[in-house]
VOBA-1610 file (N, C-alpha, C; in pm, whole numbers, padded with zeros to 5 digits, always signed):
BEGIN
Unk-02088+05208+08491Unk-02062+05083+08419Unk-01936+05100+08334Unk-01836+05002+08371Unk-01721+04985+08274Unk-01752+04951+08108Unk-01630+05023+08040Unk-01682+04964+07860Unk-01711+04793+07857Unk-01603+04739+07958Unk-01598+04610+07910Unk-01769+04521+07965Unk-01800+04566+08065Unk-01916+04516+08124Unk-02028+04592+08001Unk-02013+04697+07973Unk-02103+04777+07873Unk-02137+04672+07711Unk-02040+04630+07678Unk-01991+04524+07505Unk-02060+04405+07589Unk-02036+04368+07708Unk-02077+04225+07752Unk-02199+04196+07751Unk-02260+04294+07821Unk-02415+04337+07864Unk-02490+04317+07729Unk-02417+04429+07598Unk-02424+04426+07437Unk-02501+04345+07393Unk-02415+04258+07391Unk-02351+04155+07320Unk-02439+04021+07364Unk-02503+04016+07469Unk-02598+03867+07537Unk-02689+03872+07500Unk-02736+04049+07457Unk-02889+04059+07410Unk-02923+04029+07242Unk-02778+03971+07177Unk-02826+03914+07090Unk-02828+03702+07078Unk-02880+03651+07229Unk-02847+03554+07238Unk-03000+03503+07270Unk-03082+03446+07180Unk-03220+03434+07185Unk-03226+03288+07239Unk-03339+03234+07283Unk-03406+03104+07303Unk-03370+02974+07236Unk-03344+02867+07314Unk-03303+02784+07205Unk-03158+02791+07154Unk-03041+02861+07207Unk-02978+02890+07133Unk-02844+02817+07165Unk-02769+02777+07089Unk-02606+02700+07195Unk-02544+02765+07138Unk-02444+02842+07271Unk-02358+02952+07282Unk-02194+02925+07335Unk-02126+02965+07226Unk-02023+02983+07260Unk-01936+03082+07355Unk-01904+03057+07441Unk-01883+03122+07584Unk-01729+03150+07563Unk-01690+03266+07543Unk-01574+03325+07541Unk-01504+03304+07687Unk-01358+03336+07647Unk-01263+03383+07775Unk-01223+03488+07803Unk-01198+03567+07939Unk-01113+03696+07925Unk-01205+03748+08004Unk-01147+03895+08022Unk-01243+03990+08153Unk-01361+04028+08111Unk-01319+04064+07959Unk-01451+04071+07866Unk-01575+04050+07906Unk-01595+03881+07852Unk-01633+03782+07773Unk-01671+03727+07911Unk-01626+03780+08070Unk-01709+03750+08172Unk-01826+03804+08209Unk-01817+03935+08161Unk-01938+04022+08201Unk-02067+03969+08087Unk-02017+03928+07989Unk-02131+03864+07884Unk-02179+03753+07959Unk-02096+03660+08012Unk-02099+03524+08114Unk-02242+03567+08193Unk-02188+03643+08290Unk-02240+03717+08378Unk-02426+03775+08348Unk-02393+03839+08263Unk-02565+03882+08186Unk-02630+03749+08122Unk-02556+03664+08070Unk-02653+03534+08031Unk-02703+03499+08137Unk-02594+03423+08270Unk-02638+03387+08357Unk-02775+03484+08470Unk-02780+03627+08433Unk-02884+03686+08470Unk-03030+03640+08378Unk-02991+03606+08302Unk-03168+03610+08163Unk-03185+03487+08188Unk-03036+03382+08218Unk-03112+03240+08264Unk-03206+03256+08377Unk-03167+03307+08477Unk-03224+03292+08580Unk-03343+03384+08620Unk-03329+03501+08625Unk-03424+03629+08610Unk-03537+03612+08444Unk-03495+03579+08357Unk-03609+03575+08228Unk-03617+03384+08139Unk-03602+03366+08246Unk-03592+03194+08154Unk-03542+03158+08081Unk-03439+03235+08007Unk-03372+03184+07900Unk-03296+03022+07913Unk-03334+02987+07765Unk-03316+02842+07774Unk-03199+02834+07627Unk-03054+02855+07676Unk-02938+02786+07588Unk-02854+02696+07629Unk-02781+02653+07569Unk-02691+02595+07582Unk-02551+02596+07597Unk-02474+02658+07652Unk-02332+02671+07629Unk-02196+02596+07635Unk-02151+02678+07566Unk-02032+02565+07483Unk-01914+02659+07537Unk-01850+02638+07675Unk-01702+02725+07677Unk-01600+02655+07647Unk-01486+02773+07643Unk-01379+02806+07560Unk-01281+02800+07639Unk-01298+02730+07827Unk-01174+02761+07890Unk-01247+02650+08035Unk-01163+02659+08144Unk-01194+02553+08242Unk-01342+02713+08325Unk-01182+02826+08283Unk-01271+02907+08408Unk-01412+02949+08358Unk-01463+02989+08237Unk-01590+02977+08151Unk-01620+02891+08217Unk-01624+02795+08208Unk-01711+02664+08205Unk-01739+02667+08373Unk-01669+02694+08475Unk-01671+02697+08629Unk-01779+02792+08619Unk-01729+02951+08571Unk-01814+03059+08578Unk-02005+03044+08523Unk-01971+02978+08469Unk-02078+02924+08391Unk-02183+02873+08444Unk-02132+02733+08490Unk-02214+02623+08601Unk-02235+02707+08716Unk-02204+02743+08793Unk-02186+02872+08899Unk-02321+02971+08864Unk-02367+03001+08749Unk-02450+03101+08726Unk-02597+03001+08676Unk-02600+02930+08665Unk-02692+02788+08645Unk-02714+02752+08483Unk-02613+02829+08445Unk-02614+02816+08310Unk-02560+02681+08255Unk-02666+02571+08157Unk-02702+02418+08089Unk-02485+02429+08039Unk-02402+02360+08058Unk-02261+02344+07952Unk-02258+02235+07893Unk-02206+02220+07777Unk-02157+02117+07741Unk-02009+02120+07635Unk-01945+02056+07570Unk-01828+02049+07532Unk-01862+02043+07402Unk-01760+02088+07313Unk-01798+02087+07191Unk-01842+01951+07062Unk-01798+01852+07163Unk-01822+01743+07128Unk-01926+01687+07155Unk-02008+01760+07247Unk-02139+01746+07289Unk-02230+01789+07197Unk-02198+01893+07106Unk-02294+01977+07038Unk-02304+01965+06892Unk-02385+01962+06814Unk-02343+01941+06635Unk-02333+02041+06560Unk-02344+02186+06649Unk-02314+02325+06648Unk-02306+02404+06719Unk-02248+02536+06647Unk-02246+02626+06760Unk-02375+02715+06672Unk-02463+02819+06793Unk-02516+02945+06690Unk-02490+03069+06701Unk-02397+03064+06792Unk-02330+03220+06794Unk-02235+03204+06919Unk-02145+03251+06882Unk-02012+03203+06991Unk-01964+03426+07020Unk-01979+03425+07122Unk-01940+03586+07202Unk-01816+03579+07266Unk-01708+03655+07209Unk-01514+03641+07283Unk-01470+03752+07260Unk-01345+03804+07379Unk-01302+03893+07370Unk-01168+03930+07213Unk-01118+03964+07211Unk-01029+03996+07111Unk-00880+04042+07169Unk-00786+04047+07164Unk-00665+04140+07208Unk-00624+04243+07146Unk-00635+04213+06951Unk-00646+04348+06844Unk-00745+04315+06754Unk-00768+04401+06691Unk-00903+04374+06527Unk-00844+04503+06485Unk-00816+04428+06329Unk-00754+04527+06248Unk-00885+04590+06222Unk-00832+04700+06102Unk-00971+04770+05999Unk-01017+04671+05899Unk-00941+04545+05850Unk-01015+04436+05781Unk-01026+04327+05869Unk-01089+04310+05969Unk-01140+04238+06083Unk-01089+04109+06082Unk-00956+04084+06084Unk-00846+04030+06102Unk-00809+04057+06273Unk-00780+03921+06315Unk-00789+03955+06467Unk-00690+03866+06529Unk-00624+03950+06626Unk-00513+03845+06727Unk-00594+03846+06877Unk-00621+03717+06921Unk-00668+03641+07055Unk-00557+03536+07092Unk-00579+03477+07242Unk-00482+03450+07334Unk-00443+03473+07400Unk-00467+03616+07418Unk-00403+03681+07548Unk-00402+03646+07698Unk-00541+03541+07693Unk-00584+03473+07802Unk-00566+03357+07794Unk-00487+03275+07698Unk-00387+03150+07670Unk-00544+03057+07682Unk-00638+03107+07600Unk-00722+02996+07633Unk-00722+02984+07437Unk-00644+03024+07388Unk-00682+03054+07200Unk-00704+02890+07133Unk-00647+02760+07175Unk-00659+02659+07128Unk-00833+02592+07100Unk-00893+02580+07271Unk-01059+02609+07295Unk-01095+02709+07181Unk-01072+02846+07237Unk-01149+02967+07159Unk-01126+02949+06967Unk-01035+02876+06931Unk-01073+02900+06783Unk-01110+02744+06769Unk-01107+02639+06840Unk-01195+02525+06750Unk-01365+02566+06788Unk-01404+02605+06927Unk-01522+02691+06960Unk-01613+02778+06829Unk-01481+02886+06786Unk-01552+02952+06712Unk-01522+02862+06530Unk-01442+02807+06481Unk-01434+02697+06405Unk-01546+02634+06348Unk-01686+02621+06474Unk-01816+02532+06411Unk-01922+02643+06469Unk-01859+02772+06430Unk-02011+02844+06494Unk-02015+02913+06370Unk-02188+02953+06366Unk-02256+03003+06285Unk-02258+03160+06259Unk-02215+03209+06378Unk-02167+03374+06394Unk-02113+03410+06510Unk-01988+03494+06506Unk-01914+03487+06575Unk-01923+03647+06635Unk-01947+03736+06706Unk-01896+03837+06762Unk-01766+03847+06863Unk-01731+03936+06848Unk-01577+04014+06904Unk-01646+04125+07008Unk-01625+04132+07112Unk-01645+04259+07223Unk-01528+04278+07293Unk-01506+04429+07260Unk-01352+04463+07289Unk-01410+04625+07290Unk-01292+04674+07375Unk-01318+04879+07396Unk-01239+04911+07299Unk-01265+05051+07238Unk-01184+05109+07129Unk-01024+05082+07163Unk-00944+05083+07214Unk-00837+05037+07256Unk-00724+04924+07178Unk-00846+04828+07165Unk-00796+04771+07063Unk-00883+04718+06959Unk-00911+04853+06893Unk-00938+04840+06729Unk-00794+04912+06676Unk-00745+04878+06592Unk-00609+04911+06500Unk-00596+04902+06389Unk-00534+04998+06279Unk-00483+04935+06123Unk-00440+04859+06097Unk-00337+04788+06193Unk-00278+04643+06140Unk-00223+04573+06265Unk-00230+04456+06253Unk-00164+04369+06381Unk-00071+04348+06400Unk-00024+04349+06534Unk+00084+04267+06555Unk+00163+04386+06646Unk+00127+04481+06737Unk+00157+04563+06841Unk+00137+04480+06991Unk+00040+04395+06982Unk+00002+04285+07055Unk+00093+04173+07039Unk+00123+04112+07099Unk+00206+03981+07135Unk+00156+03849+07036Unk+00185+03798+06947Unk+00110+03704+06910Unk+00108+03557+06943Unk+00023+03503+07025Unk+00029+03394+07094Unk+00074+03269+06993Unk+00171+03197+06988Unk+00137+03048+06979Unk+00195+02936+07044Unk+00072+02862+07053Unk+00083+02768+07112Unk+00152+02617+07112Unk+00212+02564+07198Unk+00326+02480+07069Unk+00317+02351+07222Unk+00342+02230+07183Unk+00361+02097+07251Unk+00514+02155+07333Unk+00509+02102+07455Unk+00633+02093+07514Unk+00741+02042+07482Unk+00716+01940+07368Unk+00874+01834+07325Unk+00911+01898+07182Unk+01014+01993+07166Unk+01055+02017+07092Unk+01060+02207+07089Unk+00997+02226+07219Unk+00945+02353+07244Unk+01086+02474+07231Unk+01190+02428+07242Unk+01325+02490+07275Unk+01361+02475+07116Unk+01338+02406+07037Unk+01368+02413+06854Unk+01309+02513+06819Unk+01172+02507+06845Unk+01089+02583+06794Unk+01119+02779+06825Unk+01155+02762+06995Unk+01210+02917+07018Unk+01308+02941+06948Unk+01404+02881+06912Unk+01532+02954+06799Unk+01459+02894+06700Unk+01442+02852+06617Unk+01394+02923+06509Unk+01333+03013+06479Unk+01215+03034+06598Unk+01157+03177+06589Unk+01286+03290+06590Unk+01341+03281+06702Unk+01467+03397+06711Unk+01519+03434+06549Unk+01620+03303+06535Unk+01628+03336+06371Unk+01561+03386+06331Unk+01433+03355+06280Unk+01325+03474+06169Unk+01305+03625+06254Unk+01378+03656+06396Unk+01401+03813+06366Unk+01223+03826+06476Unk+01172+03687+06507Unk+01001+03705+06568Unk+01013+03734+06706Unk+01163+03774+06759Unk+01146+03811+06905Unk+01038+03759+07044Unk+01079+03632+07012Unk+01013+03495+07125Unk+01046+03574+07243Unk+00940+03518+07304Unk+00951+03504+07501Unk+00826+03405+07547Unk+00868+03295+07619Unk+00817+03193+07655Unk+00719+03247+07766Unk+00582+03217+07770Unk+00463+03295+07892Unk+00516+03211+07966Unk+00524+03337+08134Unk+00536+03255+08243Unk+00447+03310+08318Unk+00402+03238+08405Unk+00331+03243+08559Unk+00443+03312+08660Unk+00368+03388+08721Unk+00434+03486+08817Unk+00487+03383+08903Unk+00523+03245+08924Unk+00585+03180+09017Unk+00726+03138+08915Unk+00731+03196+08809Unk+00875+03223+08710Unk+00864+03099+08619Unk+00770+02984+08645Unk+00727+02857+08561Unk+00671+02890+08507Unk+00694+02800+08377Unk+00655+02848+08192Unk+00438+02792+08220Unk+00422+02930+08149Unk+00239+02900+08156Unk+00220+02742+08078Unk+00114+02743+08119Unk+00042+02593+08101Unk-00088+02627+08057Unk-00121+02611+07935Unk-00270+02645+07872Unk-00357+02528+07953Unk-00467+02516+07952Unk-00572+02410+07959Unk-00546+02224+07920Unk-00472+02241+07785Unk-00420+02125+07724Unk-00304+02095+07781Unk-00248+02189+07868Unk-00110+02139+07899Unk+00024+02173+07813Unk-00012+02297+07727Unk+00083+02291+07603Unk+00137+02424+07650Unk+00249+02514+07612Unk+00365+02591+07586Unk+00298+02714+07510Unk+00287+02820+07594Unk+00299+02976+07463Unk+00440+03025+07502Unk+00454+03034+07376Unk+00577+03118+07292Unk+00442+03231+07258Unk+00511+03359+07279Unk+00434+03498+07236Unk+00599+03588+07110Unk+00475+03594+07027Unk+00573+03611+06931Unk+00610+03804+06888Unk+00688+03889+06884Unk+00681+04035+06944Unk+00751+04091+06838Unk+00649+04099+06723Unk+00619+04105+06561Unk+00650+04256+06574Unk+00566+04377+06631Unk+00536+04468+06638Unk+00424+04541+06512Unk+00467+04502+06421Unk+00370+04482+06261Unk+00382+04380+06222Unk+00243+04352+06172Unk+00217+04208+06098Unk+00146+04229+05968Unk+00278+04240+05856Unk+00244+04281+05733Unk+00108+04209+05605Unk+00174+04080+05688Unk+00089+03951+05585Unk+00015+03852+05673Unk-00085+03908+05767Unk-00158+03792+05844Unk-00134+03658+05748Unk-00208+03668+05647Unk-00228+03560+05556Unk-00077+03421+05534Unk+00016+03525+05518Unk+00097+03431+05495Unk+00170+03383+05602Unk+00192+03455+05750Unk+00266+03366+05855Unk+00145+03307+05950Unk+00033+03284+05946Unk-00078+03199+05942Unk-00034+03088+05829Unk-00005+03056+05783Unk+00019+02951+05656Unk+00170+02909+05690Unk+00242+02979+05727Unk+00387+02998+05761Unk+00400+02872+05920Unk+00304+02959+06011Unk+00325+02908+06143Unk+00234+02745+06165Unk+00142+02745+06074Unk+00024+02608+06087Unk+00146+02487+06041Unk+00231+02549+05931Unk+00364+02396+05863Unk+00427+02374+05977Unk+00445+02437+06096Unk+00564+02424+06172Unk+00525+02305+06248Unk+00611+02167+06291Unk+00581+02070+06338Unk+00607+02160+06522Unk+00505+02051+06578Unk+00480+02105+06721Unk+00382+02231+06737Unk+00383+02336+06659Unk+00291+02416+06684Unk+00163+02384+06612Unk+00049+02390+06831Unk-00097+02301+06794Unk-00180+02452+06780Unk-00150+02578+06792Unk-00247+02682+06742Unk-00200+02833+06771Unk-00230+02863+06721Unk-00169+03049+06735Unk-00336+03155+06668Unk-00247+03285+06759Unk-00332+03332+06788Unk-00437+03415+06653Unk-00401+03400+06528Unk-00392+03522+06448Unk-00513+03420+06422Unk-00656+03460+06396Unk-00828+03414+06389Unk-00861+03569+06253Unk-00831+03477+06167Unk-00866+03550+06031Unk-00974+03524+05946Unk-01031+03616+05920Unk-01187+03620+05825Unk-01293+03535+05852Unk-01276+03567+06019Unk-01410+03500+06129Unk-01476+03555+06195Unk-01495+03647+06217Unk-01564+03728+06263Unk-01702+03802+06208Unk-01810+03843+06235Unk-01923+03878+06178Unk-01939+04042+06226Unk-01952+04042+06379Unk-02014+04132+06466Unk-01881+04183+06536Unk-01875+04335+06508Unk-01748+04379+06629Unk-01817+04476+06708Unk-01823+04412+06868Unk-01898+04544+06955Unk-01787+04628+07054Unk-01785+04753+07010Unk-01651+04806+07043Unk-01716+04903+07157Unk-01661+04919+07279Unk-01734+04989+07390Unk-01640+05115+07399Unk-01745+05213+07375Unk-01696+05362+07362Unk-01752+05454+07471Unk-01650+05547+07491Unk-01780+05652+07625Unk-01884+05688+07604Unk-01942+05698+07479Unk-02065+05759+07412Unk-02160+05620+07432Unk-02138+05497+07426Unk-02209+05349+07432Unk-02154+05276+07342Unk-02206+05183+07323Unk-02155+05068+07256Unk-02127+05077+07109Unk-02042+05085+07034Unk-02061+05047+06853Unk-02045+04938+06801Unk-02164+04933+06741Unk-02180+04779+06621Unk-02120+04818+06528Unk-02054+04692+06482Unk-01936+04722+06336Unk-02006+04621+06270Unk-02024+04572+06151Unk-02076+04469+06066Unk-01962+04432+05969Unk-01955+04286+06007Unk-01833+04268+05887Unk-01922+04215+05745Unk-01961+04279+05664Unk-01998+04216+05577Unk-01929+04209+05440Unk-01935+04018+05473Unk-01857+03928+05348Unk-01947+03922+05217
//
């Protein structure tokens, strides 16, 4: 068994009866997919899920697992997603799978949130990772030089057919190539003023549960606020 299938596997067995679940994206956050859709079917489990991406939501229905949209639901009770980094103050960059717009209004109305990720990327500080944001197409070329100016070393995501990626909404990542990210706090506050940009990746002081998959088995981290 791979770490990532190992955190996934984790990570479902804290997803009880009754419950509406936020359904992560990523290679992760499939193998969690994957084990719900086993307890639906093999142990009766009866939730609800709420994904975070088109392919979730395919993967999902596919496994006979109940979906609905977040607008369907008047909560979440525990939303399970992969991560790309988690600092040591559980400060976290996601997006990597350009689904981050879904994945933080998802985790936004949930009640507890876990992170399943392999030691790999747990880190002291962020921003070795690419930091996704996500920005409207009209005005998308302002927005890359100004990034340049501030020194944030832009590169527009493309699809291996050399055309600029297309999130779910139809919107533009700019990945921003920080290398350290001294002040989550303040270019989170910095990047939300910028007109055109609809979300980026930096998901700060949301997290509850970090299940980090190690050769020895799984480790529970507890963020306690």
């Amino acid at each position: 068994m791979n770490l990532k299938e190992m955190v996934g596997i984790k990570a479902a067995s804290y997803v009880k009866d009754g419950m509406t679940v936020g359904l992560g994206t990523g290679s992760t956050a499939y193998y969690m997919i994957e084990e719900l859709g086993r307890r639906v079917k093999e142990e009766g489990l009866a939730i609800i899920g709420v994904p975070t991406s088109y392919a979730s939501k395919e993967q999902a229905e596919k496994l006979g697992i109940p979906v609905k949209t977040i607008d369907e639901v008047n909560h979440v009770d525990l939303t399970i997603d992969g991560a790309d980094e988690i600092s040591a103050d559980f400060h976290g960059i996601k997006g990597g799978g350009a689904a981050l717009l879904f994945e933080k209004i998802v985790a936004s109305y949930s009640k507890q949130i876990i992170w399943i990720v392999d030691e790999s990327k747990m880190v002291n500080h962020l921003g070795k990772f690419p930091l996704p944001v996500e920005v409207v197409p009209y005005g998308q070329e302002q927005l890359f030089r100004l990034f340049q100016e501030k020194g944030y070393n832009p590169s527009f995501r493309m699809e291996e057919n050399e055309k600029l990626k297309q999130t779910d909404s139809g919107h533009s990542i700019i990945d921003l190539h920080l290398d350290c990210i001294e002040d989550p706090l303040a270019l989170d506050e910095e990047l939300n003023q910028l007109a055109g940009v609809v979300e980026h990746g930096l998901f700060l002081s949301m997290v509850n549960t970090v299940i980090v998959g190690k050769e020895t088995g799984p480790e529970v981290i507890e963020n306690i606020r």
